[in-house]
C-alpha positions as CSV (number, residue, x, y, z in Angstrom):
1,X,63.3,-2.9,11.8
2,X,65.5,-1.7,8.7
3,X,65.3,1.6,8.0
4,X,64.8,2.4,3.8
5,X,67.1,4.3,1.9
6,X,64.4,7.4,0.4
7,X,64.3,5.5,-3.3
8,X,63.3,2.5,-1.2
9,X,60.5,4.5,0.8
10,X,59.1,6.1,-2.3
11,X,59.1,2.8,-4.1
12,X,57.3,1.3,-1.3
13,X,54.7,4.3,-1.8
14,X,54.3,3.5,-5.3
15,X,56.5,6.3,-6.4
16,X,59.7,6.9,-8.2
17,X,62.9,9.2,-7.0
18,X,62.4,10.5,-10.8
19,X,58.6,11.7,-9.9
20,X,59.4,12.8,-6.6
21,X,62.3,15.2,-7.9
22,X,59.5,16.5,-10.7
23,X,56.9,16.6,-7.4
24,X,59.2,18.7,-5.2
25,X,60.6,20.9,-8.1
26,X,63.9,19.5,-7.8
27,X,66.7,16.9,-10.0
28,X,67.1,13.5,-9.4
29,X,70.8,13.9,-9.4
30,X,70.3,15.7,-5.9
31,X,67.5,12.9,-4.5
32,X,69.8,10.2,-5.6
33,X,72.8,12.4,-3.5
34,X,70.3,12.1,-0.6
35,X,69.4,8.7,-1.3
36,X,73.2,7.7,-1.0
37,X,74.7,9.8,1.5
38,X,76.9,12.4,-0.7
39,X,74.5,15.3,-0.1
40,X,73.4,15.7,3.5
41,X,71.3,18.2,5.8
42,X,68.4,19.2,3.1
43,X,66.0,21.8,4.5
44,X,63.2,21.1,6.6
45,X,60.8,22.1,4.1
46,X,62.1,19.8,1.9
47,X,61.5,16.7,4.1
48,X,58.1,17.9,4.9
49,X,57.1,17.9,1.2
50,X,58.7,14.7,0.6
51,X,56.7,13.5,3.8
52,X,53.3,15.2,2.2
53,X,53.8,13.7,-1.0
54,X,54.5,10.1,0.6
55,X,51.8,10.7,3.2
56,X,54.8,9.4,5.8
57,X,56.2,11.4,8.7
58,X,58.9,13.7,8.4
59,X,61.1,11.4,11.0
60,X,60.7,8.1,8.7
61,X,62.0,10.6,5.7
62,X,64.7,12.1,7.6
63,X,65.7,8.5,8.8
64,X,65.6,7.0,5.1
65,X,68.5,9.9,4.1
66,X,70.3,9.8,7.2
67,X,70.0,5.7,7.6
68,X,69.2,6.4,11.3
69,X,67.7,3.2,12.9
């Protein structure tokens, strides 16, 4: 199974990186980092509100911004 990149895993949750940044109190500029590998290693925290907001697991998050299969 592919793993999604995190703009592909909140599009598939009906949600855009530009919501998510505005959810999580954050920029898109850093998502999109995440989302393509130039920023690494965000907090745990972090993930687990992305997760909440998605209503996914923190692994399938973590996986979608490291590209881990």
């Amino acid at each position: 199974m592919k793993t999604l990149s995190l703009k592909e895993l909140c599009k598939k949750k009906g949600f855009t990186l530009t919501e998510i940044a505005r959810k999580t109190n954050t920029t898109v500029d850093y998502l999109s980092k995440l989302n393509t590998g130039k920023r690494k290693n965000p907090t745990w925290q972090f993930v687990n509100r992305i997760a909440t907001i998605l209503g996914v697991s923190e692994s399938e998050v973590g996986k979608s911004i490291t590209k881990e299969d």
